[in-house]
SEROFI-719787 format. One record per residue (C-alpha): residue in three letters; z negated, y negated, x. Coordinates in steps of 0.1 Angstrom, whole numbers, padded with zeros to 4 digits, always signed. Each point is the difference from the previous one (the first is absolute). Layout:
BEGIN
ALAZYX...
# end
This chain:
BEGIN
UNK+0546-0757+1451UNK-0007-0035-0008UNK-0031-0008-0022UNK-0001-0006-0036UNK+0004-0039-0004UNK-0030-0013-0027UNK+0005+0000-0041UNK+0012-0035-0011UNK-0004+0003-0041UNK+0036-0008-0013UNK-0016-0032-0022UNK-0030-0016+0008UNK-0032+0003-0021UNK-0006-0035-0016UNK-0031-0005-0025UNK+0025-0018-0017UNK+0036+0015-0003UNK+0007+0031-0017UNK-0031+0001-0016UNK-0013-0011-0038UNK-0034-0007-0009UNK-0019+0024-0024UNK-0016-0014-0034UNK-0035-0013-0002UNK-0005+0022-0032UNK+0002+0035+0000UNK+0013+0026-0027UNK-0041+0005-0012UNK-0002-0034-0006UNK+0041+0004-0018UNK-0012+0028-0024UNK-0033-0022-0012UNK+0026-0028-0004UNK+0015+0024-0028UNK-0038+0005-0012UNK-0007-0033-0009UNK-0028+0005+0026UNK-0023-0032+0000UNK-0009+0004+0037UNK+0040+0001+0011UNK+0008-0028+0029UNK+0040+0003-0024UNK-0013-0006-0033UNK+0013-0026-0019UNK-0017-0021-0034UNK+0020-0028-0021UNK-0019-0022-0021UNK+0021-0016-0025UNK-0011-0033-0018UNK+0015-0020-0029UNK+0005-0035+0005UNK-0020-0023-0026UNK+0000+0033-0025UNK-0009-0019-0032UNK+0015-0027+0007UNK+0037+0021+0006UNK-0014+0020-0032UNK+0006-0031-0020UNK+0028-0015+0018UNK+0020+0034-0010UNK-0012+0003-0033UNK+0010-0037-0011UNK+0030+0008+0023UNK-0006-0037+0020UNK+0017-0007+0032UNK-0013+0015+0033UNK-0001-0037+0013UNK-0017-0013-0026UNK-0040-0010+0005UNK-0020+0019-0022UNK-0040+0010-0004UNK-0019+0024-0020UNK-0033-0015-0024UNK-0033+0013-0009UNK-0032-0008-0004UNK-0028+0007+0018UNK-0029+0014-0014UNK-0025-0028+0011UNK+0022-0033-0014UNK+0004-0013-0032UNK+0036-0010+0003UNK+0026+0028+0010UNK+0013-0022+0038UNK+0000+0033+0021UNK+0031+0012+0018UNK+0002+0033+0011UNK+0034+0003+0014UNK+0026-0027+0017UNK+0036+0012+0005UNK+0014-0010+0035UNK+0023-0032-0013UNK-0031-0012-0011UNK-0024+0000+0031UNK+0028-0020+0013UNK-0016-0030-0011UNK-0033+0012+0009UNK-0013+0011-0028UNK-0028+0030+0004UNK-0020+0021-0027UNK-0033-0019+0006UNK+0017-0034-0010UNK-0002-0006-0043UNK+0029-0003-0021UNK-0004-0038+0000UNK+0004-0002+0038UNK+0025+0026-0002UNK+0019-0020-0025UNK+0000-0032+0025UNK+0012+0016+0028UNK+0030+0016-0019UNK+0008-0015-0033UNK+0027+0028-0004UNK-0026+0030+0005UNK+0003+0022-0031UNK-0034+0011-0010UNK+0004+0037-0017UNK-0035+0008-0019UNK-0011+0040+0005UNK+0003+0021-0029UNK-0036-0002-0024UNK-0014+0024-0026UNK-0004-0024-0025UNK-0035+0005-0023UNK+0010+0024-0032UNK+0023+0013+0018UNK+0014+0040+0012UNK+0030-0009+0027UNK-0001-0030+0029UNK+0031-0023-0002UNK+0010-0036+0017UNK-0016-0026-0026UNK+0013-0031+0006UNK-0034-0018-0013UNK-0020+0023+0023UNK-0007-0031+0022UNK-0021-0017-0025UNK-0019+0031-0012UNK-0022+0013+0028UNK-0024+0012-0029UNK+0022+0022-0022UNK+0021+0013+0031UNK-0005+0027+0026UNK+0021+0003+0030UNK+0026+0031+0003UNK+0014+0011+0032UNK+0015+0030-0016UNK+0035-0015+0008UNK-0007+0000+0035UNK-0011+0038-0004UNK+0028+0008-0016UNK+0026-0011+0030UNK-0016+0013+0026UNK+0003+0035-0018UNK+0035-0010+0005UNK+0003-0010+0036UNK-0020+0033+0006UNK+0016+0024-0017UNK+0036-0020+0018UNK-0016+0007+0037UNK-0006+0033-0009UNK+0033+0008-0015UNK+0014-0014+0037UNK-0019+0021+0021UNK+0004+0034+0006UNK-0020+0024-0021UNK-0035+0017+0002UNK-0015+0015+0023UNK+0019-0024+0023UNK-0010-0033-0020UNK-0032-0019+0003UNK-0010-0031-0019UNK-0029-0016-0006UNK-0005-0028-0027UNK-0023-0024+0018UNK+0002-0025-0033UNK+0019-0013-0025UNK+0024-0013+0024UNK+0000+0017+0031UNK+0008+0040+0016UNK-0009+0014+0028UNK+0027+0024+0010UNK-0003+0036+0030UNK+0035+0000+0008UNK-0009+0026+0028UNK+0013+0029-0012UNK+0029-0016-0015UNK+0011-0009+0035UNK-0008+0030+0019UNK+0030+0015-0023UNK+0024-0026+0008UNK-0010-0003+0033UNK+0005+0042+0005UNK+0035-0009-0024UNK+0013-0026+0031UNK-0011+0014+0029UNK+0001+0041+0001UNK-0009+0001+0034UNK-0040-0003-0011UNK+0006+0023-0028UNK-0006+0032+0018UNK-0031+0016+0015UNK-0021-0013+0031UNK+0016+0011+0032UNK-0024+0030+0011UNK-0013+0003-0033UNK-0028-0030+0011UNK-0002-0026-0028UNK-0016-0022+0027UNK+0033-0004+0016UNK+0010-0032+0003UNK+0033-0017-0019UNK+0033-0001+0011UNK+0007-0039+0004UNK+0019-0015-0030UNK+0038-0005+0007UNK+0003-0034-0018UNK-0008-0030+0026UNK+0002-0027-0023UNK-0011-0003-0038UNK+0008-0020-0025UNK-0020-0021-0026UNK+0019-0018-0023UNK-0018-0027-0018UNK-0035+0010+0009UNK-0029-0021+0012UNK-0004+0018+0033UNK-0036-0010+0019UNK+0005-0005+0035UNK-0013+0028+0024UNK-0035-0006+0022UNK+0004-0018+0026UNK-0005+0037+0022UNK+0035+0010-0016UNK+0033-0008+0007UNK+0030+0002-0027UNK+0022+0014+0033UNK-0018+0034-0007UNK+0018+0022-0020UNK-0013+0010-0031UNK-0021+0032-0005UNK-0008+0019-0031UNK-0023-0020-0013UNK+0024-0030-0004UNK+0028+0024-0014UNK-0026+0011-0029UNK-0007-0037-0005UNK+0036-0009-0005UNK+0007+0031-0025UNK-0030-0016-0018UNK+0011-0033+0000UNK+0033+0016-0014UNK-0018+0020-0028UNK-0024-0031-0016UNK+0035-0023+0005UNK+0016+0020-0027UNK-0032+0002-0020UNK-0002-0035-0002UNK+0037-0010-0010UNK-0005+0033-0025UNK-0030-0022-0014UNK+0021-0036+0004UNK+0033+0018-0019UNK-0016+0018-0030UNK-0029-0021-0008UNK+0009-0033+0014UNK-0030-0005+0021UNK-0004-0010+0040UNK-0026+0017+0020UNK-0013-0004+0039UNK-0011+0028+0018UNK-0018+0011+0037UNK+0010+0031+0019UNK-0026+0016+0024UNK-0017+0026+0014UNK-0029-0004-0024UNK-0015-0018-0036UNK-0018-0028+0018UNK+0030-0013+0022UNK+0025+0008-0026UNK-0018-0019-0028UNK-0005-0033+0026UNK+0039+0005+0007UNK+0011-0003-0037UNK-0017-0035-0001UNK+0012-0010+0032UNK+0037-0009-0008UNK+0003-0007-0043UNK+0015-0006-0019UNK+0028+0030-0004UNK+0000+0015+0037UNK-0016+0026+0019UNK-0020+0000+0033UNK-0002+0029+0029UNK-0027+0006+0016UNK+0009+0022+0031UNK-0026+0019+0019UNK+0009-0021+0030UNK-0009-0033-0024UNK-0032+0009-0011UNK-0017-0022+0022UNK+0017-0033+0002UNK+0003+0004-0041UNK-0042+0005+0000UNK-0007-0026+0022UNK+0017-0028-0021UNK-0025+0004-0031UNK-0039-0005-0011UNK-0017+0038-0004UNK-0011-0021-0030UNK+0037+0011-0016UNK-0003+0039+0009UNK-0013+0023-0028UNK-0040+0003-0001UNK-0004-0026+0024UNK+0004-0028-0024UNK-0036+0004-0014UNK-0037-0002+0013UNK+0015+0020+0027UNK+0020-0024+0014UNK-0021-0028-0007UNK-0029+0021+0026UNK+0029+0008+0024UNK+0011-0039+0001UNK-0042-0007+0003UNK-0009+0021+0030UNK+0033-0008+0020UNK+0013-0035-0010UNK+0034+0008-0006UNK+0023+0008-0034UNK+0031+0009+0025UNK+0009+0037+0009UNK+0015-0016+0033UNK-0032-0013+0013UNK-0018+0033-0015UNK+0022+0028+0018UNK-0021-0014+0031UNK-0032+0010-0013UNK-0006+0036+0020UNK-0011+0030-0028UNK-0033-0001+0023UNK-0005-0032-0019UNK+0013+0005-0031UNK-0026+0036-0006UNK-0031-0023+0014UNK+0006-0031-0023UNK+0011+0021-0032UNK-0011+0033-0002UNK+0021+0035+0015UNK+0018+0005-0026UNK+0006-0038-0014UNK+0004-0010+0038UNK+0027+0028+0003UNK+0021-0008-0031UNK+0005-0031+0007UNK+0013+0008+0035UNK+0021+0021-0013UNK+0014-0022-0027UNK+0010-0028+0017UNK+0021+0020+0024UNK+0018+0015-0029UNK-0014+0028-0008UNK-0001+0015-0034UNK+0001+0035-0013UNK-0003-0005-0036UNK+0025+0024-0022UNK+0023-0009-0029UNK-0018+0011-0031UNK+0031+0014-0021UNK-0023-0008-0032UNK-0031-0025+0002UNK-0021+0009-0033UNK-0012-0028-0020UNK-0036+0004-0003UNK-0007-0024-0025UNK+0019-0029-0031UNK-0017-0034-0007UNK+0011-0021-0028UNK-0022-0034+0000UNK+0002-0031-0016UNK-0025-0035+0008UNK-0001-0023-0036UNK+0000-0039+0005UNK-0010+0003-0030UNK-0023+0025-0003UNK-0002+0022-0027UNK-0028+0005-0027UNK+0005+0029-0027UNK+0011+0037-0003UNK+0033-0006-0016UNK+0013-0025+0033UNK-0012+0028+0025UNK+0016+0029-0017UNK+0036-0020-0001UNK-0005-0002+0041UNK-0010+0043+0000UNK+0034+0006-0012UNK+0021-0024+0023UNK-0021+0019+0028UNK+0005+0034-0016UNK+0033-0006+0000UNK+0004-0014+0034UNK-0018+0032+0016UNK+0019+0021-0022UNK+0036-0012+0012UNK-0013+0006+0035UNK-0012+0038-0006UNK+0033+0009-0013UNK+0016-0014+0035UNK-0027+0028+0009UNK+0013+0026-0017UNK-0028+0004-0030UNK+0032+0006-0021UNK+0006+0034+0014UNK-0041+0006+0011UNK+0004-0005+0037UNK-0027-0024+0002UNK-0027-0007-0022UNK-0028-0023+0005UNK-0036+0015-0007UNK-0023-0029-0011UNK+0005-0042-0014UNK-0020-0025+0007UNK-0007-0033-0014UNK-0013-0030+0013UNK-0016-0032-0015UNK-0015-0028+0014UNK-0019-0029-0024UNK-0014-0025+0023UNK-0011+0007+0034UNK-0005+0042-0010UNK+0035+0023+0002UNK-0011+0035-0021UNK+0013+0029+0004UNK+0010+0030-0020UNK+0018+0036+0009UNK+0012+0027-0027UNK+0019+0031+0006UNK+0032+0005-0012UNK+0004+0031-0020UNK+0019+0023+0019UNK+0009+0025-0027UNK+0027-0030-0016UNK+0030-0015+0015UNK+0001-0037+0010UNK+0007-0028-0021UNK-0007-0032-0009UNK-0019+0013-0028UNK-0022+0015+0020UNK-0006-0023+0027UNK-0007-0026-0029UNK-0025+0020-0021UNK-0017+0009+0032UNK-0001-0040+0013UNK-0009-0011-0034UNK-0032+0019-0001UNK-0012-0005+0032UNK+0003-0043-0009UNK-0021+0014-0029UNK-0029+0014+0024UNK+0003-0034+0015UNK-0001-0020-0027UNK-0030+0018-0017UNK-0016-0007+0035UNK-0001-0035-0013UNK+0006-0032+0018UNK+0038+0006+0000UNK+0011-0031-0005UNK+0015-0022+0009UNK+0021+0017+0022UNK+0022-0016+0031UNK+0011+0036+0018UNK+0008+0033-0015UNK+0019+0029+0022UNK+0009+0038-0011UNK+0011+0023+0028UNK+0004+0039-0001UNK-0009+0020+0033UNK-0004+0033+0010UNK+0036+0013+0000UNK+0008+0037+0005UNK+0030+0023-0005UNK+0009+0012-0034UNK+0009+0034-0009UNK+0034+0003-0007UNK+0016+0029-0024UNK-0030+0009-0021UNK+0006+0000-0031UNK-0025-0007-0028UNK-0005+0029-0029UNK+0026-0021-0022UNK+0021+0011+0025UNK-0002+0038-0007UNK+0008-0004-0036UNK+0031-0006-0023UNK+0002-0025-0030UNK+0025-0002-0028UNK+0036+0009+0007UNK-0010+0019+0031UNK-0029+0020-0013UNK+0023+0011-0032UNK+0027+0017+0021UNK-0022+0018+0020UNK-0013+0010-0038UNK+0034+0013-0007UNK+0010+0016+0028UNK-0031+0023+0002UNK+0005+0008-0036UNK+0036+0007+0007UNK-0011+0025+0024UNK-0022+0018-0018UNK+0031+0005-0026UNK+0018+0019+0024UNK+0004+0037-0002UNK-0014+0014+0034UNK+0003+0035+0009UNK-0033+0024-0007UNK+0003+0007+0038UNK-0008-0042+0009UNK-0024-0002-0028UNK-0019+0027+0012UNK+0000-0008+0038UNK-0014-0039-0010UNK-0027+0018-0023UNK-0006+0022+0032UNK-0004-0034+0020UNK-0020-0018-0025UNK-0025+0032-0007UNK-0003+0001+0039UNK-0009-0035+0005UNK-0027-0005-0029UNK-0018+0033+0005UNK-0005-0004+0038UNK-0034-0012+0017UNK-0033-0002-0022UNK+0018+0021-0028UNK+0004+0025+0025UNK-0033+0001+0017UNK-0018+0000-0037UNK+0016+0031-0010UNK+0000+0018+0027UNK-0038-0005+0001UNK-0005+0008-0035UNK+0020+0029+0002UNK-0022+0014+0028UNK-0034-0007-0016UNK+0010+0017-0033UNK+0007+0030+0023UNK-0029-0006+0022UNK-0024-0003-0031UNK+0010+0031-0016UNK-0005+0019+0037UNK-0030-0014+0001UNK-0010+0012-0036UNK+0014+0032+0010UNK-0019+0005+0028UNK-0028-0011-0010UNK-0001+0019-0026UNK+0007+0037+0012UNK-0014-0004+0037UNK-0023-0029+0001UNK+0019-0010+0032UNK+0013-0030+0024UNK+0030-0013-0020UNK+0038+0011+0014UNK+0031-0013-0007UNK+0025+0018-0013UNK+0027+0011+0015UNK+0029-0001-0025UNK+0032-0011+0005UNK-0007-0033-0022UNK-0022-0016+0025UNK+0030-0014+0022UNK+0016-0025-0029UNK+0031-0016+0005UNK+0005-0034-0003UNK+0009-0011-0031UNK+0032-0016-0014UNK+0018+0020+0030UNK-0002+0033-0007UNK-0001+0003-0034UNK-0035-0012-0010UNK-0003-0009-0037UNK-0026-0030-0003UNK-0018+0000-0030UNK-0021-0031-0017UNK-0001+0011-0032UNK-0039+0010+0003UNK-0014-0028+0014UNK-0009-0001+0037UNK+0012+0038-0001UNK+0030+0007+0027UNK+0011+0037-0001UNK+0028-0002+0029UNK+0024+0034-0005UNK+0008+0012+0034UNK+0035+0010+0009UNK-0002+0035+0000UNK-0018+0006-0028UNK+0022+0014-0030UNK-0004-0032-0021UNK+0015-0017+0032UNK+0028+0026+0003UNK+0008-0001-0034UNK+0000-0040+0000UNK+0025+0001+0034UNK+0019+0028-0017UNK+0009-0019-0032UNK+0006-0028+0018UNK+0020+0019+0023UNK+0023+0012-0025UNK-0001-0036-0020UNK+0017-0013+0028UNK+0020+0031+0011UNK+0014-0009-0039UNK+0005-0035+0006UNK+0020+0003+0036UNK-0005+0032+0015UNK+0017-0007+0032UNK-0021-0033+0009UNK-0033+0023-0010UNK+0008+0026+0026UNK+0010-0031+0026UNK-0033-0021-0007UNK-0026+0030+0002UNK-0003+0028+0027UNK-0022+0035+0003UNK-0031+0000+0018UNK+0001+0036+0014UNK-0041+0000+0002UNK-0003-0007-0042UNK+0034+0015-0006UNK+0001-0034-0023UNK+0027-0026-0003UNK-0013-0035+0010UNK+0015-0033-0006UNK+0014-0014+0035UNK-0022-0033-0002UNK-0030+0025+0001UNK+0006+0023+0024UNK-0019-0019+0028UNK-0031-0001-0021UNK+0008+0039-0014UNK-0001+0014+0040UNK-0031-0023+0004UNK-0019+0018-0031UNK+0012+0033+0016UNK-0018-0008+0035UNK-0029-0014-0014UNK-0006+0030-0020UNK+0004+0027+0029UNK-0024-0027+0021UNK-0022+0007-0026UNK+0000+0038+0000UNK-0003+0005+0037UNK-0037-0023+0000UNK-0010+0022-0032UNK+0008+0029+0019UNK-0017-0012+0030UNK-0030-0013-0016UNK-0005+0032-0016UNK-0003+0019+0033UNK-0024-0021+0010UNK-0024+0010-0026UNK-0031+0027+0010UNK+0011+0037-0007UNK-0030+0001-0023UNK+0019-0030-0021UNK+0034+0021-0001UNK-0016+0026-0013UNK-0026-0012-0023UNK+0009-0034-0013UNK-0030-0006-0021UNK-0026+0008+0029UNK+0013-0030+0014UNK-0025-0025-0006UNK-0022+0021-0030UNK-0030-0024+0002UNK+0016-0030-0010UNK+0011+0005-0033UNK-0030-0015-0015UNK+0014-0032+0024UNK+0036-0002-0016UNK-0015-0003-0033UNK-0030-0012+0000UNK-0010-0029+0021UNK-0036-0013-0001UNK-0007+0016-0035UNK+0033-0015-0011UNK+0030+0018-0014UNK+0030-0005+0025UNK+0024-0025-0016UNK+0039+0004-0007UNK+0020-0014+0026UNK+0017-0034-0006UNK+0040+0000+0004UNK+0007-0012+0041UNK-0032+0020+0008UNK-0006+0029+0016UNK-0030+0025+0011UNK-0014+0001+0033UNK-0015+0034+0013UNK-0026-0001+0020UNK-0012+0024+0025
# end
């Protein structure tokens, strides 16, 4: 037998043939994608930005060419001539022209520039509108930028229209003129939507499982400003899922930007990240009208090209002591600096922040809804002002400034309401100050807000020393939710028309001829309800003490003896109004309930018995049945209560009964040995006669 010749595999194991690479990103890290999680390596943020915003406000409103150079005017609050610019369209910075240049410089360096004043609340008046002489009145005029408001409620409510809808969208209004935009869980859908093979569960049930590799090898762009990967990476490497969310979200903010340019007429720029930070630096880095992608792969060599200076909360003091204790403003020449350094020469927690920032990293979330904590309407007079009359005319062009932004708030429909106004006034070198709630029992209105303004300039004017006066500011703070749906007591009533056909129609129904049998079941109802509770309990008691008093005098009386109830069959009363009890008020506080089987009760249930038997015999017999303890006929709606009357009463007899056989044999058969020697005691008490019982009270025996 020859031997076995050796195993040769039939194709040779190659680390690179016939075998795919997994994912980086497993399905945990998949599902928080769909989350919105803040901590996921797949998340993606878009900050959209308007280009020049007040500037293209103006340009669409006086419908003027896109090409055409044109700047926004105002004053600022420290010059006596209005030469501030606080927006340049693009044609315009062309020729060099910035905001910190004045309109006389601006004017030399393009004689073509069309200079577009903001809208002003003019002095005296209610409503802000484009004065063509606001130029030369800087002290009757207040600057509006309720226009601008106004548009970007547009563009907003546009972007959200374009996405899909909550829980799925997230936006963020950052200001008046810029979003921030979670489009995570918007492209986990599509990405589950275009590739089904990540749609199902975790092989073994382990979310820690890794990916399957994504099928597409090369992806692109289109028109976007892509940054160039670190210089670690290599654009040969096929994408993972990180780049495939990034190019579903570069998809997603492309449409909500040519939404924004075809309905509204406006360009905007916008960054695409994996955070707020890198996505807000990509918006700027390519404008105007484009869009930037930051890759994860980028982060670095996108980083390393700017000052810290530039990167949110490192533009103040902050950054000033970074750039002090190591010499540089660059993030390229920072990223050297180990975090051993940064903890000893800052602080733990400052030292690890700022490690971490200038790498990228940023977990901040998208606030759906950023609450506005406070309003400010100001104005600075050049000249100032010196009586009463000139300051109240400024109270309502603030009032009404404030007011136009609550209702953006929703004070209309009581979402929002601010708690407390304040006013401030300086006269010289000293700034006052003065707070008032506002009621909270009124809706908002001008009126209000005025009347409440007016009097505190009142506290400050009787302060003395009010004028003149070069500053004066009103501001409301302290905002909460409203109640919404309560009504006020107005609201429970009718007036006029309304309150005289409910009139007539309750006097058309009494008019109506009701059979005996309803009329006497809603008498039934009525008597139950208004003799229940106290009524009850009063007669009842004064039922018993009458019979307890006249035991008492009995006994008293003929065997000098302890007092004993009696044991008649009136002691267990029914309850009135349900078995036939007849309440009487006629004498006074008197109530004389008739118990149901008495023969005044009978005879009442008997004639109305056959009163109704009259009236509709058939539907008498049908509402009523026989109580086979009684041998009575009871109205349905009271048998539950009749049976209840029943066991109470038999309750009652068997602890009689028991308490009876508990008594001595020298009781039983002598009832008035029992307690002989204190007669004197029941009616005499300290040389005193013994006084009637009050109603409610009762005797106590004591041994």
């Amino acid at each position: 037998m020859s031997s076995p010749q050796p195993f040769l595999p039939s194709s040779p194991i190659s680390l690179t043939s016939g075998y795919r690479k997994k994912s980086n990103f497993t399905y945990k890290q998949l599902a928080q994608l769909g989350s919105s999680s803040t901590t996921c390596p797949l998340r993606i943020i878009a900050h959209i930005d308007l280009d020049a915003f007040y500037a293209q406000c103006e340009g669409v409103r006086l419908k003027i060419a896109e090409d055409q150079p044109l700047a926004v005017q105002v004053t600022p609050l420290l010059s006596r001539q209005w030469q501030g610019l606080i927006a340049i369209n693009y044609p315009a910075r062309k020729y060099g022209l910035s905001r910190h240049i004045t309109i006389t410089e601006a004017k030399k360096l393009c004689p073509n520039l069309i200079m577009q004043h903001v809208a002003t609340w003019k002095e005296g008046d209610e409503k802000w509108a484009y004065h063509e002489d606001a130029f030369g009145h800087i002290g009757t005029h207040k600057v509006s930028l309720d226009p601008y408001r106004m548009e970007s409620r547009k563009i907003l409510a546009c972007i959200k229209d374009v996405l899909k809808p909550p829980p799925l969208q997230r936006v963020e209004k950052a200001s008046v003129d810029e979003v921030f935009l979670d489009l995570s869980a918007q492209i986990h859908s599509v990405m589950l939507e275009r590739y089904p093979e990540i749609s199902g569960p975790a092989p073994y049930d382990d979310p820690t499982e890794l990916l399957p590799r994504p099928p597409t090898t090369a992806l692109d762009w289109d028109t976007d400003a892509l940054i160039d990967l670190d210089n670690t990476e290599n654009e040969d490497d096929d994408p993972d899922w990180d780049d495939i969310a990034m190019l579903i979200g570069s998809e997603i903010v492309r449409s909500v930007r040519a939404a924004i340019r075809e309905r509204l007429h406006y360009t905007s720029s916008a960054g695409i990240a994996c955070n707020k930070m890198i996505a807000k630096l990509g918006s700027g880095h390519k404008k105007p009208n484009q869009q930037t992608i930051v890759r994860n792969r980028a982060i670095q060599q996108f980083l390393g090209s700017f000052k810290f200076t530039k990167i949110r909360n490192l533009g103040g003091k902050l950054g000033e002591d970074v750039v002090a204790k190591f010499g540089t403003d660059q993030v390229k020449e920072l990223l050297e600096v180990s975090l051993g350094q940064m903890k000893l020469r800052l602080g733990d927690d400052t030292g690890s922040w700022v490690y971490g920032v200038i790498r990228g990293e940023d977990y901040s979330e998208i606030n759906s809804r950023t609450q506005i904590k406070s309003m400010l309407s100001a104005k600075s007079f050049r000249p100032t002002i010196n009586s009463f009359e000139q300051a109240e005319k400024w109270l309502r062009i603030f009032v009404a400034d404030i007011f136009s932004r609550l209702v953006e708030e929703g004070v209309l429909e009581n979402k929002r309401r601010p708690k407390t106004i304040n006013l401030h006034h300086r006269q010289g070198g000293q700034m006052r100050s003065r707070q008032a709630p506002i009621p909270s029992g009124r809706h908002i209105d001008e009126a209000l807000l005025f009347d409440v303004a007016k009097n505190l300039l009142s506290q400050v004017v009787v302060d003395g020393r009010a004028w003149p006066c070069s500053n004066l500011q009103l501001s409301v703070a302290g905002f909460e939710e409203g109640l919404i749906g309560n009504r006020g007591i107005g609201g429970f009533l009718l007036r006029g028309e309304e309150a005289k056909a409910i009139k007539h129609t309750l006097q058309d129904t009494e008019d109506l001829d009701l059979p005996d049998q309803a009329i006497t079941q809603g008498h039934t109802k009525r008597h139950k309800l208004e003799n229940r509770a106290i009524v009850n309990f009063l007669s009842r008691q004064d039922t018993r003490q009458d019979e307890h008093e006249k035991d008492v005098t009995t006994n008293d009386r003929n065997n000098g003896g302890v007092v004993r109830r009696s044991s008649s069959d009136e002691d267990m009363k029914a309850p009135q109004g349900v078995f036939g009890a007849d309440v009487d008020f006629s004498n006074g506080d008197k109530i004389k309930p008739t118990p149901l089987h008495s023969d005044a009760a009978r005879s009442q249930i008997n004639s109305t018995k056959t009163h109704t038997n009259e009236a509709c015999p058939n539907q008498a017999l049908a509402d009523t049945f026989s109580c086979a303890t009684c041998k009575g006929r009871i109205p349905l709606a009271a048998r539950g209560e009749h049976e209840d009357w029943h066991f109470a009463r038999t309750l009652q007899e068997q602890e009689r009964t028991a308490s009876d056989g508990a008594l001595p044999a020298a009781g039983r058969s002598n009832p008035s040995a029992l307690g002989s020697g204190k007669s004197k005691s029941l009616k005499e008490t300290h040389g005193h006669p013994l006084k009637r019982t009050e109603k409610g009270q009762s005797r106590l025996a004591f041994g």
